[in-house]
C-alpha positions in Angstrom: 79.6 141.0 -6.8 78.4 144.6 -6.2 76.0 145.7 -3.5 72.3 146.5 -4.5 71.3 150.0 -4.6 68.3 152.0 -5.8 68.0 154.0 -8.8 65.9 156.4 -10.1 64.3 158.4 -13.2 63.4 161.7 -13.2 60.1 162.8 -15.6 60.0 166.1 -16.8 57.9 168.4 -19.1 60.6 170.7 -20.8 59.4 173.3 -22.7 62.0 176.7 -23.9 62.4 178.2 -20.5 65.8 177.3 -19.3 65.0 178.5 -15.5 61.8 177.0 -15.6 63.1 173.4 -16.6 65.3 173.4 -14.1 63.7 174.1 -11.2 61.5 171.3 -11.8 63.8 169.2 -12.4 66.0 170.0 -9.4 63.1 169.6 -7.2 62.8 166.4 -8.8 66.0 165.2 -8.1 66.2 166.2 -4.8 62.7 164.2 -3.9 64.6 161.5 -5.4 67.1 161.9 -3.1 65.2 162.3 -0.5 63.5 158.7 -1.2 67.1 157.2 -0.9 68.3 156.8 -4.7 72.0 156.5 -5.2 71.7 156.6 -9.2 69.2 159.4 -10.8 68.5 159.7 -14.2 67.2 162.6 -16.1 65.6 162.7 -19.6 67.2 163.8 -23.0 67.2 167.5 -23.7 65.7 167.9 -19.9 66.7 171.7 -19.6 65.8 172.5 -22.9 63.7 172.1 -25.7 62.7 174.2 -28.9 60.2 174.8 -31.2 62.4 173.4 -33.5 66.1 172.1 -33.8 67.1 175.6 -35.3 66.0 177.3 -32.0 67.5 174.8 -29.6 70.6 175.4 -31.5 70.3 178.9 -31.1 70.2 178.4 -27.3 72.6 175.5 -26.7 75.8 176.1 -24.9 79.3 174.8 -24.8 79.8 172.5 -22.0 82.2 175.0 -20.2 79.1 177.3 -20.3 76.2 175.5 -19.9 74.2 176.4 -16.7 72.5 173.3 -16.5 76.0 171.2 -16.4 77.5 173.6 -14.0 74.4 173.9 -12.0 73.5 169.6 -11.5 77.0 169.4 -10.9 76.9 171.0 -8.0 73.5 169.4 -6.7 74.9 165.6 -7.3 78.0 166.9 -5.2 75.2 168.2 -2.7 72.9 165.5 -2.2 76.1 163.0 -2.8 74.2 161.0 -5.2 75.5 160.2 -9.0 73.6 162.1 -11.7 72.8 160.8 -15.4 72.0 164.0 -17.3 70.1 162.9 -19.9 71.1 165.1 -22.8 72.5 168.8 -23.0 72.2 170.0 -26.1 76.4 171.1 -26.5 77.4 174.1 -29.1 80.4 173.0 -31.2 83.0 175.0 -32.8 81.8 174.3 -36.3 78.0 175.6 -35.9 76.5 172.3 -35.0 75.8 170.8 -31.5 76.3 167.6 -29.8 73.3 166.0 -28.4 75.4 164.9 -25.1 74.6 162.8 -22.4 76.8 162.9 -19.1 77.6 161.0 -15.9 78.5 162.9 -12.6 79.7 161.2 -9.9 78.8 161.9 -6.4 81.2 164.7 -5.8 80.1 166.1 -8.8 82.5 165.8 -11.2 81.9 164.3 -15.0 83.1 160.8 -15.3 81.8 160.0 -18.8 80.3 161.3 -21.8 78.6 160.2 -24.6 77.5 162.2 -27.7 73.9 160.7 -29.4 74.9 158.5 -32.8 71.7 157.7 -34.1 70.2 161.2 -35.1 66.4 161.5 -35.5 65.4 161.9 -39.2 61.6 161.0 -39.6 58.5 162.0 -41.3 55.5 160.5 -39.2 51.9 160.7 -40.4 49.8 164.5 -40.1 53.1 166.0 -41.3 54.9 165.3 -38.2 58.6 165.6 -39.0 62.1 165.9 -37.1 65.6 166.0 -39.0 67.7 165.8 -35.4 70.8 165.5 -38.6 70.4 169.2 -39.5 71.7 170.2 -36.5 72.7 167.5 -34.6 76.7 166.2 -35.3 76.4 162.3 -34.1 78.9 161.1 -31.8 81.6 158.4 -33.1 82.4 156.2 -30.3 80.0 154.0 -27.6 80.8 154.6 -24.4 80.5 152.0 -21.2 81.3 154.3 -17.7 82.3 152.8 -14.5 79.9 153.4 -11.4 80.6 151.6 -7.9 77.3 149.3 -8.6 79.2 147.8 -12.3 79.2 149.2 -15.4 76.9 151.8 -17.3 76.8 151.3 -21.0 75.1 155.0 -21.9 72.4 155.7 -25.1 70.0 158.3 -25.6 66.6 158.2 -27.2 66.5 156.8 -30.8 69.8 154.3 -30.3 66.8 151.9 -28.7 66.2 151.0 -32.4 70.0 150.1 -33.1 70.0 146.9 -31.3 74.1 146.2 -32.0 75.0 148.8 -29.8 73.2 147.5 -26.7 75.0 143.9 -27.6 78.2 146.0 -28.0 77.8 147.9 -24.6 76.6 144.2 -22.9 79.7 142.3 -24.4 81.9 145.1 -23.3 81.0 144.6 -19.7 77.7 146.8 -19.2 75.0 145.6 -16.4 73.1 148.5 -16.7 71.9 150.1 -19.7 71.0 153.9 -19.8 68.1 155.4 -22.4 67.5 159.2 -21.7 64.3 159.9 -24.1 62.1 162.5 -25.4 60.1 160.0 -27.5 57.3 161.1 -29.2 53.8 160.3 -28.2 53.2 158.9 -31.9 56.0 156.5 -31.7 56.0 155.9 -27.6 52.7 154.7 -27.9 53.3 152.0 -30.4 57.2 151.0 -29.9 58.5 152.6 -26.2 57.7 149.2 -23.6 58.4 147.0 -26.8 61.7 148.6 -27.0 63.1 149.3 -23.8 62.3 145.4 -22.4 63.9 144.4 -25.8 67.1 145.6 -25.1 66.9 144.8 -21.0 65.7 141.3 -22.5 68.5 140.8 -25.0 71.5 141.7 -22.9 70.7 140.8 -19.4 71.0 144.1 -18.4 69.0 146.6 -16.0 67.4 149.4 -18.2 67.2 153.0 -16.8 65.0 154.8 -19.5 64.6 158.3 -18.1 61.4 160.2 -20.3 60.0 163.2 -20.9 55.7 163.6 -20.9 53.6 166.2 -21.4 52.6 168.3 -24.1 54.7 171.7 -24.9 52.8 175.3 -25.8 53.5 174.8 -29.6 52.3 171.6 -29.8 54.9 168.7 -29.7 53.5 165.4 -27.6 56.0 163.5 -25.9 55.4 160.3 -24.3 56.5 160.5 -20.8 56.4 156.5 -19.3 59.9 156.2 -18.0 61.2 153.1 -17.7 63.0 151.1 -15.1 63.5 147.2 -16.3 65.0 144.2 -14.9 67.3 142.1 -16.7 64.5 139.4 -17.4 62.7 141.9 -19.0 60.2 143.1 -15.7 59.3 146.2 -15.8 59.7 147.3 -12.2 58.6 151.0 -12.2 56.7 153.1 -15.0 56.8 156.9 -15.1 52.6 157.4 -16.6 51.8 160.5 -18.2 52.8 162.9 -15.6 56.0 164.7 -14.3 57.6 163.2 -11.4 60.1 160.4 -10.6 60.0 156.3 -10.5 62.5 154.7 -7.6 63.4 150.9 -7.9 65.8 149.0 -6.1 69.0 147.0 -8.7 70.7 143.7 -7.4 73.6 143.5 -9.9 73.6 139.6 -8.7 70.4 139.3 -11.2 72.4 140.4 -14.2 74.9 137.7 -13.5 71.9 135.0 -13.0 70.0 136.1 -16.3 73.1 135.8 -18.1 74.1 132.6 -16.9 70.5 131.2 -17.7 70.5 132.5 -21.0 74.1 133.1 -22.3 73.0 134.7 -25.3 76.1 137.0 -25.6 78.5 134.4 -25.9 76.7 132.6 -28.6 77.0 135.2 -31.4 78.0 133.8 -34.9 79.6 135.8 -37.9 76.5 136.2 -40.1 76.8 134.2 -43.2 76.0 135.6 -46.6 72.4 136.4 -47.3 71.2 134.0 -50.4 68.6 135.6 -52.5 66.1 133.7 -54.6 
């Protein structure tokens, strides 16, 4: 069994001024810090977003040049604390970018990746549209990544719909579950705390669901509410509507109870063949 320890989730309001998003979110993080977190969390796309997918293209980086990576990499080997960075939106050879999510480790050094696989192609109501796909190249692999405190099984945003994968990360090993967002405030307000509990509530598993809030110059709403969950499905710290960061302390001991309670992942069943009438 692993020790406890206390995690937290950053809450940003990104808009397109690289500089800008990141001095709020350092401070962030080092207030986190400060308040004794071992484990911080940033949203997806926290140093960055655009207008439109076109433009944060346009502005990605690889991950050899991206200031963000380099610069947080440096903080978490700082402050001696292990970093989730949400999302960086990574240029790709080919034209098209990775919407990646990484793990740092307390002396700063990347010890996992994951690239986004569900991409973001909706059409809401008022005209409110994204097509993530256009520029976005999904990732091809889930990823679980090994902390001192158990393993992380890592997401980002829209894979809270896809409901295998979290199974898939649980069965693999994960206790902890991570969900860097930038969810709209259309669909926060009706799905996000329905979501987020789902998964912590179906696996067993502590949920870290790092979001960003506020609303950006040219209009685009998102949700803010991060999430931290407990494997029952508690919902011990919610981020509001404002920037800022939510702290909560993880016994890893209460993933092993709620899974012995309820031992829901060793009872799956190959799915028989759906009979129409």
């Amino acid at each position: 069994m692993t020790s406890a320890f206390k995690v937290a989730c950053v809450q940003n309001c990104a808009g397109d001024d690289l500089d800008e998003n990141m001095e709020q979110a350092t401070a962030l993080t080092r207030a986190a810090a400060e308040a004794g977190a071992a484990l911080i969390c940033l949203p997806e796309h926290f140093s960055l977003l655009a207008p439109s997918e076109a433009l944060l293209l346009k502005n990605a980086f690889t991950e050899n040049e991206h200031p963000a990576l380099k610069h947080f990499r440096g903080l978490a080997g700082e402050l001696k604390v292990w970093l989730l960075l949400g999302s960086l939106a990574i240029r790709l050879p080919a034209g098209r970018m990775n919407n990646r999510s990484c793990l740092l480790n307390d002396q700063g050094d990347i010890v996992a990746r994951y690239d986004k696989l569900h991409l973001f192609d909706v059409s809401l109501k008022g005209g409110e549209s994204y097509r993530e796909s256009a520029t976005v190249q999904a990732g091809d692999r889930a990823v679980v990544a090994t902390t001192p405190w158990g393993l992380l099984g890592m997401s980002v945003c829209y894979d809270v719909r896809f409901a295998h994968l979290y199974r898939q990360l649980a069965q693999a090993g994960a206790a902890f579950l991570s969900i860097p967002a930038a969810f709209t405030r259309t669909t926060g307000e009706a799905h996000w705390h329905t979501l987020v509990r789902a998964r912590a509530i179906e696996t067993g598993s502590y949920v870290f669901a790092p979001a960003q809030c506020g609303v950006r110059r040219w209009g685009r709403a998102t949700y803010g509410h991060s999430l931290i969950v407990d494997p029952w499905g508690g919902v011990l710290a919610d981020g509001g509507d404002e920037p800022g960061f939510i702290i909560a302390d993880v016994d890893p001991s209460r993933v092993e109870e709620a899974r012995r309670m309820i031992p829901a992942l060793t009872h799956d069943r190959t799915p028989p063949p759906v009979e129409r009438r």
